[in-house]
C-alpha positions in Angstrom: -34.5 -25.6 -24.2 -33.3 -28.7 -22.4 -34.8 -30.8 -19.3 -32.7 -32.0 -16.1 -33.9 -35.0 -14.5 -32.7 -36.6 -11.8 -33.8 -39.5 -9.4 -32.0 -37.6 -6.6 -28.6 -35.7 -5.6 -25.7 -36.5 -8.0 -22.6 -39.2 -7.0 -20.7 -37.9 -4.4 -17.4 -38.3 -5.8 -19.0 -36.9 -9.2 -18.1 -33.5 -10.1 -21.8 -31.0 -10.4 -19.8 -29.1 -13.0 -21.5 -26.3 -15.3 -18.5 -24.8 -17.5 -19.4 -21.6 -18.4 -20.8 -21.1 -21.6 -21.6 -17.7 -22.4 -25.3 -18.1 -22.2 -28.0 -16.6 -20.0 -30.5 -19.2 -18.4 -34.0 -19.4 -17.5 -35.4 -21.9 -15.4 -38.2 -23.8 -13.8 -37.7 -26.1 -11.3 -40.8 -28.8 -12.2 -40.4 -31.1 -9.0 -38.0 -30.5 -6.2 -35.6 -27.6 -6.7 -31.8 -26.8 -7.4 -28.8 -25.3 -5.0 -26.0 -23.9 -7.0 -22.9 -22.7 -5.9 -21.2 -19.7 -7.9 -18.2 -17.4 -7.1 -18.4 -18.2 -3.3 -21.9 -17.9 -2.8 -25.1 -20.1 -2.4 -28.3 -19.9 -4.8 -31.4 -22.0 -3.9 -33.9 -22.5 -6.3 -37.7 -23.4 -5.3 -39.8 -26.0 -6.4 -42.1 -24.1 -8.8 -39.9 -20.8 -9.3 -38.8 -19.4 -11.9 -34.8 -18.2 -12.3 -32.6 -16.1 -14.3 -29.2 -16.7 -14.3 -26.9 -14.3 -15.1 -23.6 -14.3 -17.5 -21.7 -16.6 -15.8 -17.4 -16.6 -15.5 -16.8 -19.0 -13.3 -17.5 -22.7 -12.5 -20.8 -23.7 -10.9 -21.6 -26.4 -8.7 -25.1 -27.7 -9.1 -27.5 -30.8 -7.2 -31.3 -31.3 -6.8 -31.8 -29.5 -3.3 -33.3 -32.5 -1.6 -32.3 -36.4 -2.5 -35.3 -37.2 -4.3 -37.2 -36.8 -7.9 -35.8 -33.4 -9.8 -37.2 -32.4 -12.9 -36.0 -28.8 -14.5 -36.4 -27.2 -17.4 -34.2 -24.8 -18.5 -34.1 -22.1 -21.9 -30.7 -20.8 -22.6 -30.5 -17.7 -24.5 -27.0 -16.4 -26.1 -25.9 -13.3 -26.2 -27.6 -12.2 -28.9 -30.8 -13.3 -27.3 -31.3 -12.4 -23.5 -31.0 -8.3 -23.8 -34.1 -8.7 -27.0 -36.2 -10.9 -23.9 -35.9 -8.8 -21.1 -34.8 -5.4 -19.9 -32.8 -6.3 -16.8 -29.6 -4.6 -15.3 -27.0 -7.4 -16.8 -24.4 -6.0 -14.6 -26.0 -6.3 -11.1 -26.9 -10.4 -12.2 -23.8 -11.3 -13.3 -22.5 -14.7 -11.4 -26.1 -14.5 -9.6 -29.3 -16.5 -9.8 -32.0 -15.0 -9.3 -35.9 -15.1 -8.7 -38.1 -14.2 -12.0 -40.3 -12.4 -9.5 -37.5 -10.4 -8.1 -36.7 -9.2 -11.8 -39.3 -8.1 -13.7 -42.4 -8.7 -11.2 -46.1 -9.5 -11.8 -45.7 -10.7 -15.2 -43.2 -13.7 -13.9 -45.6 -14.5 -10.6 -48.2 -15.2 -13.5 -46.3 -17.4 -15.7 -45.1 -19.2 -12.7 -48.5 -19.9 -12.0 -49.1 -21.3 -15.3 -46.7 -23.8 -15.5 -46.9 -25.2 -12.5 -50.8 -25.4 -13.3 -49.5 -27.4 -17.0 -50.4 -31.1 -16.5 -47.2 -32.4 -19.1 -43.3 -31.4 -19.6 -44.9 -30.6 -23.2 -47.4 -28.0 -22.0 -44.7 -26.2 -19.8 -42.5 -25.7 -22.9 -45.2 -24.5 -25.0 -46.4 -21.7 -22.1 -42.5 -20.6 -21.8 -42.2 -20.7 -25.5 -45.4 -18.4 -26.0 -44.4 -16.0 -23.2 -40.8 -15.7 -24.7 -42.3 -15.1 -28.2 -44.5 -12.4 -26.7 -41.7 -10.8 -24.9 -39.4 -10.3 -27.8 -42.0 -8.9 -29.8 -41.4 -5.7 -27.9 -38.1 -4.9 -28.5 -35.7 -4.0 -31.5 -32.1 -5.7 -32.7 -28.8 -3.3 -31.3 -27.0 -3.8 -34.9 -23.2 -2.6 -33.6 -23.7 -5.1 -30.4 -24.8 -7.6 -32.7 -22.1 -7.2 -34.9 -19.4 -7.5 -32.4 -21.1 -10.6 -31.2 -21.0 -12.1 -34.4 -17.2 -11.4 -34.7 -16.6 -13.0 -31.7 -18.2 -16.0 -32.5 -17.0 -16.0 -36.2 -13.1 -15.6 -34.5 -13.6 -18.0 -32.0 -12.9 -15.9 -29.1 -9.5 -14.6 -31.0 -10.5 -10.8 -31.5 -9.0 -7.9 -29.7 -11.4 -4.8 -28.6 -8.7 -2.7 -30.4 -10.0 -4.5 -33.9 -14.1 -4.0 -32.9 -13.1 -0.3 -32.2 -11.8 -0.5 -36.0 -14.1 -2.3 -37.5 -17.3 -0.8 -35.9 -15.6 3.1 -35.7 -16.9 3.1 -32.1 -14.8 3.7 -29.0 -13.3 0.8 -26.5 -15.2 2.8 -23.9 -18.7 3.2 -26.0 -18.9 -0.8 -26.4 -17.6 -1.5 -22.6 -20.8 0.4 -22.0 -23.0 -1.2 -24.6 -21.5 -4.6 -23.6 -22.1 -3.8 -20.1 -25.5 -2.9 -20.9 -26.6 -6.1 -22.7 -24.6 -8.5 -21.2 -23.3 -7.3 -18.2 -19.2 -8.1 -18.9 -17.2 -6.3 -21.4 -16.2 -7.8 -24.6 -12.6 -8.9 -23.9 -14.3 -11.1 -21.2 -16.5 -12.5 -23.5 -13.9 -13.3 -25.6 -11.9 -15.5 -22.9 -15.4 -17.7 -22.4 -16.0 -17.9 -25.9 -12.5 -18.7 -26.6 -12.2 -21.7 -23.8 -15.5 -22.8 -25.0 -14.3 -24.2 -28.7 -11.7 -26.4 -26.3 -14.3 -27.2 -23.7 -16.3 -28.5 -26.1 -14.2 -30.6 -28.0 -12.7 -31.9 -25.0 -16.4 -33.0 -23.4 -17.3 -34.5 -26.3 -14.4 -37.0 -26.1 -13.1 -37.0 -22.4 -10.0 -37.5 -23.9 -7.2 -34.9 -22.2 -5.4 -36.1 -26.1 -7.9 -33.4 -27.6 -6.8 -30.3 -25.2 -3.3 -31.0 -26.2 -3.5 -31.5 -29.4 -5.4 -28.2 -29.9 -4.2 -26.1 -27.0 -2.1 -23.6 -29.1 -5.1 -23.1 -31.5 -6.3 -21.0 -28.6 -3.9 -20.2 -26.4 -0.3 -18.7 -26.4 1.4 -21.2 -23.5 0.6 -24.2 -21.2 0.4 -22.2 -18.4 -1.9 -19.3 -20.3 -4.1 -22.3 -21.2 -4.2 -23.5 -16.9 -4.6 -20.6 -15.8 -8.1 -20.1 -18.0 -8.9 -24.0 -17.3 -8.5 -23.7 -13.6 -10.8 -20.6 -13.6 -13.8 -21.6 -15.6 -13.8 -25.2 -14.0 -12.0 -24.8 -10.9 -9.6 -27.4 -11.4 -7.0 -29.2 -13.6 -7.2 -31.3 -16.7 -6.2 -34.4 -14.6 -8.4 -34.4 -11.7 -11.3 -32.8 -13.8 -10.9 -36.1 -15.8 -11.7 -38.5 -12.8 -15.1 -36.8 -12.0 -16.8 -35.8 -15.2 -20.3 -37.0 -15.4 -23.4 -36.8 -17.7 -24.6 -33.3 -16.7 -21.4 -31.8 -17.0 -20.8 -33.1 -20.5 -24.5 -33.6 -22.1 -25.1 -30.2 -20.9 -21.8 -28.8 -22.8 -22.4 -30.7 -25.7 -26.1 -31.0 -26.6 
């Protein structure tokens, strides 16, 4: 769980980068609200709505809606996480934001209600927290999807579907579907974020372009292999990407 503040829209010549991550998001807008753009299109987020953002491949602008006082909070859930919260179809949310309300109904106009009633930051945690708690409760742990999700973490990205098959026994076609199910992408795709997310990470944490080169071929088989992935999960080069980092496009990679 992290908290976006702002005392209005972001620098102008700043860029209102979000790097995707592999995670799912949930979030409340506390004061004021957020407008995103992802793959082409516009999401607007309301002051006291609740959103679930779906597995994201592709670089997101974000910037309080109106130029004043933002406050956000925001859970993320890995992959491992969001399929045990809520029963959604990942597929039809992928690269989309959507309303809580929209998704799973009665149950998310009520908590919306809470926390806008919660006096403090503090008590709006706690009220997600406790509905989150509740809703896992209700579900059981996929052990193959798991599996493969620990493997691709444990790689780094650098796994083939061809080695899950093998070391699962299951079909490239029966986890596309489980994948698809659960997460809404297939595994390879997984694999790409995942993999451009150990040089993301590094690279944010430093700002130094030194870092990308120096562990480029760690990840990646060419320059160009390495651009190509660069330009689509942050829609831009090394260079310019450079001149117009800020805060929440690092803090939020990083933290």
């Amino acid at each position: 769980m992290w908290v976006f503040e702002s005392s209005g829209r972001l620098p102008a010549l700043d860029r209102k980068l979000i790097v995707p991550n592999a995670n799912f998001k949930l979030a409340f807008s506390c004061r004021n609200g957020l407008v995103a753009q992802v793959d082409g299109k516009t999401f607007s987020q309301q002051e006291n709505e609740i959103t679930f953002t779906g597995l994201v491949d592709t670089a997101v602008m974000l910037d309080p809606k109106e130029d004043a006082q933002t406050n956000t909070i925001v859970v993320e859930f890995n992959p491992h996480g969001a399929y045990r919260l809520f029963s959604l179809p990942y597929v039809e949310v992928k690269n989309q934001i959507i309303g809580m309300t929209d998704l799973i109904g009665h149950s998310a106009a009520t908590l919306q209600t809470q926390l806008a009633e919660a006096g403090t930051v503090a008590l709006k945690l706690q009220t997600l927290q406790n509905f989150l708690l509740k809703q896992l409760e209700r579900t059981a742990a996929d052990p193959i999807y798991d599996y493969c999700i620990n493997r691709i973490n444990e790689c780094k990205g650098i796994i083939t579907v061809a080695q899950l098959e093998k070391e699962t026994g299951y079909s490239a076609r029966w986890l596309h579907k489980k994948f698809s199910e659960h997460l809404g992408t297939g595994a390879k795709n997984l694999c790409e974020i995942v993999r451009f997310k150990q040089l993301y990470q590094a690279y944010s944490a430093s700002g130094d372009l030194q870092v990308l080169k120096e562990q480029l071929y760690d990840f990646y088989y060419d320059q160009s292999h390495f651009l190509r992935a660069f330009k689509r999960f942050t829609g831009s080069n090394p260079t310019d990407l450079q001149n117009s980092l800020n805060e929440l496009a690092t803090k939020h990679y990083t933290s």
